[in-house]
C-alpha positions in Angstrom: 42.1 -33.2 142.0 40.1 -36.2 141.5 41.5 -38.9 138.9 39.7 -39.3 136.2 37.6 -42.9 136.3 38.5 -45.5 134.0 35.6 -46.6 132.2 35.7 -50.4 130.8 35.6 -51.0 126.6 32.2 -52.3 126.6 33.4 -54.3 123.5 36.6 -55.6 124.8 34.8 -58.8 125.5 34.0 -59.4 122.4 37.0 -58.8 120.4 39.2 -61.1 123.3 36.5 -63.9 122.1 37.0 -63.2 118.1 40.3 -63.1 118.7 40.3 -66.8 120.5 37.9 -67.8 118.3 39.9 -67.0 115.0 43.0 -68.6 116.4 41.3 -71.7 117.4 40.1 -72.2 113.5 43.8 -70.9 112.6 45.7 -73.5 114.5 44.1 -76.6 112.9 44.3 -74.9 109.6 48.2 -73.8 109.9 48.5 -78.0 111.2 46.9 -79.4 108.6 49.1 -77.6 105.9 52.3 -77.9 107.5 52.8 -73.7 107.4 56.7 -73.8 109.0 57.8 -70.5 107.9 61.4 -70.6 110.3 62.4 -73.0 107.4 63.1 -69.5 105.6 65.4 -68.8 108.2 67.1 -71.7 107.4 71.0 -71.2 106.9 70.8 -73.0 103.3 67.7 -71.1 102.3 69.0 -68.2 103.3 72.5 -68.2 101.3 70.1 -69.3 97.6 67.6 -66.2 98.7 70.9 -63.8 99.2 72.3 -64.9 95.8 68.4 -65.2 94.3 67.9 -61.9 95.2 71.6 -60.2 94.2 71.1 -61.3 91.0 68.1 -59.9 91.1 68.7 -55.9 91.6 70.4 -55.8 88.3 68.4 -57.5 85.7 69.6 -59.0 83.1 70.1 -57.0 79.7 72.2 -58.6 77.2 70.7 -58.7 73.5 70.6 -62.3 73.1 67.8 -62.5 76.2 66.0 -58.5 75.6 65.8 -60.2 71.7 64.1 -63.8 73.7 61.8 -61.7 76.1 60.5 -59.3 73.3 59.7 -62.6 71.7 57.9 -64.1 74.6 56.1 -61.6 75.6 54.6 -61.0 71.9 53.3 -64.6 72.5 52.3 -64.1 75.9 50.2 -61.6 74.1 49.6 -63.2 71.8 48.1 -66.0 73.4 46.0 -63.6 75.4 44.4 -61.7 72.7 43.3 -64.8 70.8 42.0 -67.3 74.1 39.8 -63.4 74.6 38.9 -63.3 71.0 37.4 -67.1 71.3 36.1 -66.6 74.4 34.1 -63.4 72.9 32.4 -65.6 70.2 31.0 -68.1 72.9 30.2 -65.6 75.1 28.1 -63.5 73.0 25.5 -66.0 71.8 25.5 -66.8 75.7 24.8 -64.0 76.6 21.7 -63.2 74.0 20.4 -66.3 74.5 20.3 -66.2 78.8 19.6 -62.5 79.1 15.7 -62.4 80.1 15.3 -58.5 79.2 15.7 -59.9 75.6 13.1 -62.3 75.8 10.4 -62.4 72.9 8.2 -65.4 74.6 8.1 -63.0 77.6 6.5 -60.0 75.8 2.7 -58.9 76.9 2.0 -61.7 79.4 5.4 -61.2 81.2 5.6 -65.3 81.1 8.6 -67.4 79.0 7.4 -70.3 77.3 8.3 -73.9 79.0 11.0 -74.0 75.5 12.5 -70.6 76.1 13.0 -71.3 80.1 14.8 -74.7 79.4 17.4 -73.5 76.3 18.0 -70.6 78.9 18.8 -72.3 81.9 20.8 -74.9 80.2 23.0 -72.6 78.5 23.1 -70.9 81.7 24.7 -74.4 83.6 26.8 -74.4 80.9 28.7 -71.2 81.3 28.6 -72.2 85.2 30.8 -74.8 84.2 33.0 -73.6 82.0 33.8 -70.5 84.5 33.9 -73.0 87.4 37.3 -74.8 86.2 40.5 -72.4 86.3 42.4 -71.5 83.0 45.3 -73.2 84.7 43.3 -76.6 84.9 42.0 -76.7 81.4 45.4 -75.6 80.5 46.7 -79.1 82.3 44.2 -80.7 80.6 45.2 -79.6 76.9 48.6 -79.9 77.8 48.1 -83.5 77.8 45.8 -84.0 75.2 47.7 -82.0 72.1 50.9 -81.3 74.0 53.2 -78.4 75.2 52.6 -75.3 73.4 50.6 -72.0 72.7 47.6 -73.6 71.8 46.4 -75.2 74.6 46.5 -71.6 77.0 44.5 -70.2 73.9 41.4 -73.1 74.6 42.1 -72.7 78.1 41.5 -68.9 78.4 38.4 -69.4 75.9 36.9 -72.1 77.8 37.4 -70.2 81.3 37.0 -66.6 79.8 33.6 -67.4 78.1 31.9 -68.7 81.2 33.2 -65.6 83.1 31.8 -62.7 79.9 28.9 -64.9 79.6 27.5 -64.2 82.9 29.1 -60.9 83.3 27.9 -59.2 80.0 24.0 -60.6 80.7 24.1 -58.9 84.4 25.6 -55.5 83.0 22.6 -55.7 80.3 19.7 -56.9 82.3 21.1 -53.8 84.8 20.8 -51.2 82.3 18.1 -49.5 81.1 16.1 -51.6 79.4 13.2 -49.1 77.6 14.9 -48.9 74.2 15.4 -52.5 73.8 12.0 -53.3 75.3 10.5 -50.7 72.7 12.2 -52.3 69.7 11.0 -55.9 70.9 7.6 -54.4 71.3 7.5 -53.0 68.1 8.6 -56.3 66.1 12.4 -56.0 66.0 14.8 -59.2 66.6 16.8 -60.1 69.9 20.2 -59.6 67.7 18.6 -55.6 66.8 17.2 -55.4 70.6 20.6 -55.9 71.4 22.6 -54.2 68.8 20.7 -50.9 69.0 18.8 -50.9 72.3 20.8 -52.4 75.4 24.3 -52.5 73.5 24.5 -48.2 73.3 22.9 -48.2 77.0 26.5 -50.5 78.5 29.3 -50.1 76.0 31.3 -48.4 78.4 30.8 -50.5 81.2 31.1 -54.1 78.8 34.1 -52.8 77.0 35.8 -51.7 80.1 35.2 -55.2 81.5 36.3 -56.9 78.2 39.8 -55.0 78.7 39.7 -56.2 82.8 39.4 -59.6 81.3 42.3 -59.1 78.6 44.8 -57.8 81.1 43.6 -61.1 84.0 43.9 -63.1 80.4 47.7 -61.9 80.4 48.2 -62.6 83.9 46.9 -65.9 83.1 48.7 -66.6 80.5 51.9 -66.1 82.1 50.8 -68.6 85.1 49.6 -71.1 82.5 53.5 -70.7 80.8 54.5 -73.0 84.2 52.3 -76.0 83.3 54.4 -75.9 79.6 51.4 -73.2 77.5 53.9 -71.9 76.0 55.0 -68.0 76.9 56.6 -65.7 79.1 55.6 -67.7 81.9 57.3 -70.6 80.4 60.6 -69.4 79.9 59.5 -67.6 84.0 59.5 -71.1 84.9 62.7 -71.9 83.3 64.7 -68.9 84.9 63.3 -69.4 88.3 64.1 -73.5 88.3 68.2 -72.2 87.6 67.7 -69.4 90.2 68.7 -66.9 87.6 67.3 -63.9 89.4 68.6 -61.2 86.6 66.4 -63.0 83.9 63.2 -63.3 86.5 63.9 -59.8 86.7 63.2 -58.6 83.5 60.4 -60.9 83.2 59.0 -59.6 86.2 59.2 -55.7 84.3 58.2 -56.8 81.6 54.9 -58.1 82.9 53.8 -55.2 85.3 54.8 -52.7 81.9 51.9 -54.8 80.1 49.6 -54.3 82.7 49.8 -51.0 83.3 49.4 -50.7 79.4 46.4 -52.7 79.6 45.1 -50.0 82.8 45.6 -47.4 80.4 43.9 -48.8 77.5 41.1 -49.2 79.4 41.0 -45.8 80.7 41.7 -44.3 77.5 38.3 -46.7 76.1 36.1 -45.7 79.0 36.7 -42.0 78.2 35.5 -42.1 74.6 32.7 -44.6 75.0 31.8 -42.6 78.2 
């Protein structure tokens, strides 16, 4: 019986040269940040990860902490729910003002006045801005200006948060239909009524199910912004991890996927009714 020819991968070439190509920009890269991941092999490192991690299978419990964590967490969402709640009243204006669909000057010739364009674009840079800083920035920023405390991830989360809903809520409006809020406008009514009773009904489901995405990356954010002193779960995070006390980072840790998979629910549980 004849053997069955080989036949050559015509793309073989091609993936040996991505594959070169990818670890030639890799190398430099991995150089340039000093990546030496044996240290974690090391025989020091790895006696504080065995005890880190011991500690950390059984976490810790005792009513003095559970009584500090239910505390911190309740700020944690605390701190969340208001930075959102800030972030909401700049981002709403925002977004009335930028979205185009909403545009008066525009109706019959199709054209916005020289005025309109320039408010719009302006608040538009704006909300670039304010969405192109991190949380964890402003938050570094406040920490220094009014000190260590709650208040400074609140105005970091608004700042951030209302850049980010700004630009988010126009595009989920100018995407939806846009025949009952063009009828109202046509037929006298305000932007504010355009958007109250036209676009608003048309996207609820998909703006309030973003609005609860935000909340629950606003917790998450929250807790990161607790390690530059904003107060929190992260803070007292920060604290357990800097003594290596693994039970306590533990519970934290629980603690913090429990809210989020409360927040997944919430949302779920919103999108269904609206939907």
């Amino acid at each position: 019986m004849s053997a069955t020819p080989h036949h050559r991968d015509p793309a073989l070439r091609g993936r040996v040269i991505a594959v070169v190509l990818a670890l030639v920009v890799l190398w430099p890269t991995l150089v340039v940040t000093e990546f030496k991941p044996w240290i974690l092999f090391d025989a020091q490192s790895l006696s504080a990860t065995g005890r880190f991690l011991a500690d950390f299978l059984v976490p810790a419990h005792s009513a003095e902490f559970l009584d500090m964590l239910l505390r911190e967490t309740w700020n944690t969402i605390a701190i969340a729910t208001a930075g959102l709640a800030l972030a909401l009243l700049g981002a709403i204006p925002a977004t009335l003002i930028i979205n185009e669909r909403l545009s008066i000057s525009a109706l019959g010739t199709g054209r916005m006045r020289p005025v309109a364009i320039i408010v719009r674009q302006t608040v538009r840079w704006l909300l670039v801005i304010l969405r192109s800083v991190p949380e964890l920035v402003w938050a570094l920023l406040f920490v220094r200006i009014i000190g260590l405390g709650p208040t400074a991830g609140v105005l970091a989360i608004a700042l951030t948060y209302s850049g980010m809903l700004g630009k988010v809520y126009a595009e989920i409006l100018e995407s939806s239909d846009a025949h009952a809020s063009d009828t109202l406008l046509a037929n006298g009514a305000g932007r504010l009524n355009a958007l109250l009773y036209g676009a608003l009904p048309e996207a609820a489901s998909e703006l309030m199910s973003y609005t609860v995405y935000r909340w629950e990356c606003a917790i998450r954010g929250s807790v990161v912004m607790g390690f530059v002193g904003a107060g929190g779960l992260g803070q007292r995070m920060d604290e357990s991890m800097k003594m290596l006390a693994g039970a306590e980072v533990s519970s934290m840790l629980l603690v913090f996927v429990l809210l989020v998979a409360l927040a997944d629910q919430f949302s779920k549980v919103l999108r269904r009714r609206l939907g």
